[in-house]
N, C-alpha and C positions, 0 to 999 in steps of 0.2 A: 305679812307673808313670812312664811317659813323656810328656811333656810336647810337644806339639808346637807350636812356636811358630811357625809360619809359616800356620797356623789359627787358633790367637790373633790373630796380628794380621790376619788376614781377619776373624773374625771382630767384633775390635773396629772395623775399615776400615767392616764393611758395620753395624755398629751406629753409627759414628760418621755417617754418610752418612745414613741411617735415620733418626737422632735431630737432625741437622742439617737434613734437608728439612723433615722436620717445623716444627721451632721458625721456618721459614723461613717457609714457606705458614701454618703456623697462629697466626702473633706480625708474625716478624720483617720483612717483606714489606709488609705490615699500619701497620708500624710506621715503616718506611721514609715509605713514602709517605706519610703521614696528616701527618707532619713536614716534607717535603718540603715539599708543598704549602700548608699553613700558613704554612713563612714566603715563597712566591714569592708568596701572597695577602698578607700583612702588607707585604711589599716595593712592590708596589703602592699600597697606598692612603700617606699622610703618615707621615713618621716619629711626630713628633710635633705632635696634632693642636692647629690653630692657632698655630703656628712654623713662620718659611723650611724651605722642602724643600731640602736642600740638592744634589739632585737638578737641580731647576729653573736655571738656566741666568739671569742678570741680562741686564736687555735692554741693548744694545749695538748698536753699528752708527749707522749714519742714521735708520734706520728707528726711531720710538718704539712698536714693538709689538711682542707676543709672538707666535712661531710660532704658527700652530695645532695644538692636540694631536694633531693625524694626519701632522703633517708633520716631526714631529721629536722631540716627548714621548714620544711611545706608544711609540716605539721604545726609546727609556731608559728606561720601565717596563719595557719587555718582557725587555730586556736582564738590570736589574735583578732579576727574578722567575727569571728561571733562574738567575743566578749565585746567588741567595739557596738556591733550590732546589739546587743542586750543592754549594756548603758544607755544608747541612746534611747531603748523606747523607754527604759525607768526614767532615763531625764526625762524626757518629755510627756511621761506620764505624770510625776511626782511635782516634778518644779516649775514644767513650764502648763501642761492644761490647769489641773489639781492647785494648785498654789497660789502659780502667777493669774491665770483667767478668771478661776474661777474664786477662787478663795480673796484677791487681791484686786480682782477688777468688777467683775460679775457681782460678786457680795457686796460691793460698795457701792452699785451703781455705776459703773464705769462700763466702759463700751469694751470686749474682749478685745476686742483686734487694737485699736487706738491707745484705749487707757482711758480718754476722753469722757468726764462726768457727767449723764444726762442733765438737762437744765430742769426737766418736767419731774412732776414726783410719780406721775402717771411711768413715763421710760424709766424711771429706777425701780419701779415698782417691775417693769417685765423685766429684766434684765435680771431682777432678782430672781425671779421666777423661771428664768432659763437658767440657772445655772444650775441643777440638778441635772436637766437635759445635759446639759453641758460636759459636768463630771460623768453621767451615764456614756458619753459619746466616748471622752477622753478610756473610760474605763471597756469598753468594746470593742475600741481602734487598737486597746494594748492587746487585749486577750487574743483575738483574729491576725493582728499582725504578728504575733509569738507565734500562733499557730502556723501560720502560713512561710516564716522564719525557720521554725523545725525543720518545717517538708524541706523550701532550699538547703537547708544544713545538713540533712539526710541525704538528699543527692547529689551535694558537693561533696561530703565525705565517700558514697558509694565510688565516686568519680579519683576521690582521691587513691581509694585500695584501688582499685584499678591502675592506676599509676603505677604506685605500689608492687603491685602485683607484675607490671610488664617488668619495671625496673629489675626487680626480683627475678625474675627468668632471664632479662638480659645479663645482669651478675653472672647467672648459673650456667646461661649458656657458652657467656665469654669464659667463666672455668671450665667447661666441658671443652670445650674445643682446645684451651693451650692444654687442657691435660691429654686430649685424645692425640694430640700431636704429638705431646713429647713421649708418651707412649708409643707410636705407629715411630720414632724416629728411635727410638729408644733409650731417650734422653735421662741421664740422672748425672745431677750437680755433685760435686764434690769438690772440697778445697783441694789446692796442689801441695800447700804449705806445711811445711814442718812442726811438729808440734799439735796440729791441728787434723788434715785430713777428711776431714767431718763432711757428710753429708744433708744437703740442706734442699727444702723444697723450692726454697725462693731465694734470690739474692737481695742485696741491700742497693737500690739503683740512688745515683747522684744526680740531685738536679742541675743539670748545666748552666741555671740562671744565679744561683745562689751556693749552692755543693750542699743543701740541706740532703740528709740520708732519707731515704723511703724506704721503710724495711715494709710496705703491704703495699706497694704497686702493684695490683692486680686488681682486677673486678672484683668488686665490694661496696661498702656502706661509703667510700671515700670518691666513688664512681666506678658504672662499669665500664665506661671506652677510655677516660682517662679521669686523672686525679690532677688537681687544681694546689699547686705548691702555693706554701707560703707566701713567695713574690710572686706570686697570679701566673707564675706559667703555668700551662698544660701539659701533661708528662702521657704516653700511653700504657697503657695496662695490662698492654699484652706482647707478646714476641712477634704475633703476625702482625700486629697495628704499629711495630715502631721501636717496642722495646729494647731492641739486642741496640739501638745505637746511643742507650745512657753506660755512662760509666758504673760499673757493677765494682762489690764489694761482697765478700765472707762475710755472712751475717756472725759466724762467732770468733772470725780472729781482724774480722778488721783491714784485711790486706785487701790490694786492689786482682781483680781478676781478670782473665783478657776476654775480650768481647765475643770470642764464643761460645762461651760456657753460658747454659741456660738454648742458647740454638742447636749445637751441633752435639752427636755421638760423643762422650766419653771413652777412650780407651785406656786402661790403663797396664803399661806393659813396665815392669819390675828386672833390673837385668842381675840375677844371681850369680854370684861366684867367690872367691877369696879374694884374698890381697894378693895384688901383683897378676891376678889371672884376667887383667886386660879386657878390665870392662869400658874404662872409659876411654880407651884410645878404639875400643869394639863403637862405641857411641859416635865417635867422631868419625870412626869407617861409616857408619849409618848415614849420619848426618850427607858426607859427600857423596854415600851411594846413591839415596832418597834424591839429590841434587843432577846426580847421572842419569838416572830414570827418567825424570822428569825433561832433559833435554830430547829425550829420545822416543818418550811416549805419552801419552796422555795422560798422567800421574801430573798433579798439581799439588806442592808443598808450599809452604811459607808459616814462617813463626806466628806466632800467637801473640806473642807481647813484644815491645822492644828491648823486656827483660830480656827473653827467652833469645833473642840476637844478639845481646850483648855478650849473654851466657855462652851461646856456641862461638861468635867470636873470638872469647877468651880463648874457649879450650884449642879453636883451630891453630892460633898464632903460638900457643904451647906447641903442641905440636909439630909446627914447622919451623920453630927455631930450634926445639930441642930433637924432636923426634920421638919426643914421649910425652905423655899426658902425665901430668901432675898427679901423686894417691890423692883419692877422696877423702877430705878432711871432712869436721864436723859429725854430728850426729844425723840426724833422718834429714834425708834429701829431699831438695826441691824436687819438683818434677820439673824434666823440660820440656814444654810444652809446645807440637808443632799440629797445620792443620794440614792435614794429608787427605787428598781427595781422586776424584775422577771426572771427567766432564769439561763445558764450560757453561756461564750461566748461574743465575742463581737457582735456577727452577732443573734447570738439568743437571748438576753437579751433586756428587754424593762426595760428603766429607767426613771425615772422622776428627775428635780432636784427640793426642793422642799425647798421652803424660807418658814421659822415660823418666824413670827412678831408677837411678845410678847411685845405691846405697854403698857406705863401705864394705869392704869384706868380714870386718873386725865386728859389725852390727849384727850378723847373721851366723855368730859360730855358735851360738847356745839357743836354748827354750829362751831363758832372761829376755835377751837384748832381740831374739828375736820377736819378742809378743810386742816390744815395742816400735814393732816398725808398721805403725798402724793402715798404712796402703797397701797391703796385702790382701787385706781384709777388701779391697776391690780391683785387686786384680782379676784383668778379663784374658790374659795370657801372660807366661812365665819367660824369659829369653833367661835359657842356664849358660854363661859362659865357662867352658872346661877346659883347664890349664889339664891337658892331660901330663906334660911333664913333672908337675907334683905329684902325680901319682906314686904310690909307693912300687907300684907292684909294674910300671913303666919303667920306674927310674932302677931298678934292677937287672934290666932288660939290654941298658945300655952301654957299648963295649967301646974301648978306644978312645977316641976325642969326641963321644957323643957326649958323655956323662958333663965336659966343658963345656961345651956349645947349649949343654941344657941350662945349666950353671949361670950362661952370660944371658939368658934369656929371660931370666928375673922369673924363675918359675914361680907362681901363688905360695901358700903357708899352708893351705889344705888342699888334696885333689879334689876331682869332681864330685868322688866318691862318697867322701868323708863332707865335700860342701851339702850336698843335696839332702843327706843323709842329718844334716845337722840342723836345716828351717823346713823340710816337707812336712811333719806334723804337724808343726805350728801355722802352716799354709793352711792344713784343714781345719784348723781349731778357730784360727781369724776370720777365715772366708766360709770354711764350709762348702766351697764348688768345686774342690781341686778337681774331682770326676767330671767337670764338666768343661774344663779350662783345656787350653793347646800348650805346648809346650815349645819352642823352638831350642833345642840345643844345637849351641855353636862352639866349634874348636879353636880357640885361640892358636897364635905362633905361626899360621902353616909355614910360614919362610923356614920357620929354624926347623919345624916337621919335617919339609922337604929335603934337606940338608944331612938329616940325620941316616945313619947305614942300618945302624941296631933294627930299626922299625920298618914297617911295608910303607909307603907313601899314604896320604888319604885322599886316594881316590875311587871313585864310582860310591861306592851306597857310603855312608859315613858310618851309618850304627853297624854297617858289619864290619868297617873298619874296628873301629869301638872294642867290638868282641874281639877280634883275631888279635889286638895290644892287650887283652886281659880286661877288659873294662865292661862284660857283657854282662855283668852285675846291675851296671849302671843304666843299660839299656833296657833291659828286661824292668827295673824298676819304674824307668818313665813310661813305659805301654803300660804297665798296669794301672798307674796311677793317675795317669792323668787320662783323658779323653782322645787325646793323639797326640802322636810325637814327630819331630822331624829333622831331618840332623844338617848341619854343614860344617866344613871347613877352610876358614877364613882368615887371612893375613891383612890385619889390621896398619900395620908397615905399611904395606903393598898399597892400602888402599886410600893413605894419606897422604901429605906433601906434597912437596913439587914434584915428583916423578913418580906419582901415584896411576895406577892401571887401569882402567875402565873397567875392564870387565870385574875386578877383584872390587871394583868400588858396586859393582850392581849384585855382584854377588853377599858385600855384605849388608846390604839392604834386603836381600829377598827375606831371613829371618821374619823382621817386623813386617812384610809386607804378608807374608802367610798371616801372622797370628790379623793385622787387618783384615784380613778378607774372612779369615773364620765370625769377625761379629757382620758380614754383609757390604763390606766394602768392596764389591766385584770387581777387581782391577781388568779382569781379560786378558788375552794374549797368547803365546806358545807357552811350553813350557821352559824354565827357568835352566833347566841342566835334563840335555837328553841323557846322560847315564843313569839317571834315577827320576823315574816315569811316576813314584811316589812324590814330587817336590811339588811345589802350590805353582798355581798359573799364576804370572806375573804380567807386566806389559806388554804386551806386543811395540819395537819399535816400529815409528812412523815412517811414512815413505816409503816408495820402491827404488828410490836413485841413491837410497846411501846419504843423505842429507840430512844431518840431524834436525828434530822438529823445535819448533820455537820453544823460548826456553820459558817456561811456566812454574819455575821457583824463584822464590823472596827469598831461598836460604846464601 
């Protein structure tokens, strides 16, 4: 009998085909994947739990924080989980069906699953005869599970941009909204410090658990509700979520900032004059006017830093031992910083934060010294203080025992005339807004004013006083120049110490309380002084029984 062997080996081809799909679809297949996926799931979660991942990435850079997990982790897990997933079907393609079964057990006669040697030569004879089958399954269960491996990979990654993607809008939205706010609030940062000045988009926040700096707290690649410090605290990344209560920092000089910059209005108001023309004893009238008002009306002040209290401390106890403020030493001035408001509440309350720059007289007599007085460059209103007694064209005027009485008054080293005339260019060359800025001019002295025979008193309008002493130069200059102008005259004497006068103390306050309300600070109330129906509305005091209202300053 004849043997035909080219039917033999069809028919072993279509048996081995037969018995390899099989073990494929009903094991191997099965088998694949169930492994696959175990370890792309174990790849994911810690190697070993509670020990460094060594996965995880050591923080580095500037920055003290960790990525957030969507922005650069997920994706090294994700990575992770499929190469984990792909070794394992080569393992168990290569070394454990291919090698160990078939090549190692199958080809020897050995039982695949056991190891176990058939006794018969007949069983070694099929066992040999399955492993083609064998290898064919092994090689079926890889291809089908890779395939069916892609799809999951494809859908986990679509699921990942998805992620991605919300993440991503939650960033952009958490930027939109602190930007739309401090926008609607009209918020812009600026240092107060000397030297510096500088205007910055973001401050430098401290971690309160460690003092590591975070110069990119805000919605980003770091997180967008909050950023994950160094020592695993949680910081937020926004001004509505929590922000304003880290300690803040000048991203370019390093100095500490008070806690509401970054929240509240910017104002910054520059007080112009010469030496001796009584800016900073005009400061410390302010300081106790702002303090009067607020007993009386719904005006809420209090300093900004415990700097800024030590600051006015200093100058107050000057003051009432001597009777005079100390000249302004130094080069470019601090600001001092107070937060003057209306309301109560934090929802109902409008505040402003408001820098006083009490430069000296001696910084602003030229172009030089005055391009370096870099906070001009954002001023949002001018307070000009005018020693009209240095004036040249006053002090001519004066007959008798004025000329002595002007003499003891420590009149400034330039008049008004000659002061304004010597930094308003350089105000439009810094800033560029002077058209658009307020101006409060105020008349130092009025006690020794009063006193004097030579001159008419200053009362009812001030700038027509102004004019009628020779000084309508000086008036005529500020209507044009700036956006509006507005006049007083105030005895800073009067309004300090221990027998200091109320109304002389609210009166020299109203200045800054005008150039206030011109950025939206509505204070309300009567007006300030019925003889001149031009002066800004100021507080209305509270009460109808004459009782002063509770007293709502920290100063």
């Amino acid at each position: 009998m004849t043997v035909n062997a080219g039917l033999v080996l069809q028919v072993l081809g279509v048996a081995t085909g037969v018995i390899g799909a099989a073990v494929c679809l009903g094991y191997g297949l099965w088998r694949f994947l169930a492994l696959a996926l175990g370890a792309a799931w174990t790849a994911l979660g810690p190697r070993t739990p509670g020990t460094p991942d060594p996965r995880i990435s050591p923080y580095g850079g500037t920055e003290p924080g960790q990525p957030a997990y969507w922005a650069r982790q997920m994706w090294i897990d994700a990575r992770a989980a499929a190469q984990a997933a792909g070794h394992t079907v080569r393992y168990l393609l290569v070394h454990h069906w291919l090698d160990e079964i078939v090549r190692h057990r199958l080809l020897s006669g050995r039982n695949g699953s056991t190891g176990e040697r058939a006794e018969h030569v007949l069983g070694r004879l099929l066992l040999r005869l399955l492993a083609p089958a064998t290898a064919l399954a092994a090689l079926l269960s890889a291809l089908l599970s890779c395939a069916l491996l892609l799809g999951v990979a494809l859908a986990f990654a679509a699921q990942l941009l998805l992620v991605s993607a919300v993440a991503l809008a939650g960033v952009l939205a958490g930027r939109a909204a602190d930007r739309l706010w401090k926008l609607a609030r009209g918020i812009r940062m600026k240092c107060p410090y000397p030297g510096c000045y500088r205007p910055f988009p973001l401050a430098v926040h401290v971690c309160p658990g460690c003092g590591a700096a975070h110069r990119e707290l805000r919605p980003g690649r770091y997180g967008a509700l909050r950023h994950v410090c160094r020592c695993g605290r949680a910081l937020p990344t926004t001004a509505l979520a929590g922000r304003r209560g880290l300690t803040a920092r000048c991203p370019h000089c390093d100095q500490g900032l008070p806690p509401a910059v970054g929240t509240t209005r910017v104002v910054h108001v520059p007080l112009i004059g010469g030496t001796s023309a009584g800016k900073t004893m005009l400061m410390a009238a302010m300081l106790d006017g702002l303090r009067a008002w607020s007993h009386e009306s719904a005006l809420t002040v209090e300093f900004a830093s415990p700097a800024d209290r030590r600051e006015a401390n200093t100058l107050g106890r000057q003051v009432e031992s001597t009777g005079w403020a100390l000249k302004t030493q130094g080069g470019q001035p601090r600001a001092l910083m107070l937060l003057v408001g209306r309301g109560r509440g934090r929802l109902l309350r409008r505040q402003r934060l408001l820098y006083l720059y009490d430069p000296m007289g001696e910084s602003l007599r030229d172009a030089d010294t005055t391009r370096r007085q870099e906070y001009l460059a954002h001023a949002d209103g001018v307070l000009l203080v005018a020693d009209v007694l240095a004036s040249p064209a006053v002090r001519r005027t004066l007959r008798g025992g004025d000329g002595q009485l002007a003499v003891a008054a420590r009149p400034a080293d330039l008049g008004p005339v000659e002061t304004y005339a010597g930094f308003t260019g350089e105000l439009q060359g810094l800033g560029g807004r002077r058209r658009r800025l307020g101006v409060a001019a105020v008349v130092t002295k009025r006690d020794v004013l009063d006193r004097l025979d030579s001159l008419p008193r200053p009362e009812g309008a001030v700038d027509a006083w102004l004019a009628e002493i020779g000084l309508g130069e000086l008036v005529r200059a500020l209507g044009h120049d700036f956006a509006a102008a507005r006049y007083w005259a105030v005895s800073a004497r009067a309004a300090t110490g221990a027998g200091a006068l109320g109304s002389e103390q609210r009166r020299a306050a109203e200045p800054v309380l005008w150039l206030l309300s011109r950025t939206g600070l509505r204070i309300g109330g009567a007006a300030a002084a019925a003889q001149d129906p031009r002066l800004p509305r100021l507080p209305r005091p509270r009460g109808r029984t004459g009782r002063p209202a509770a007293d709502r300053s920290s100063l």
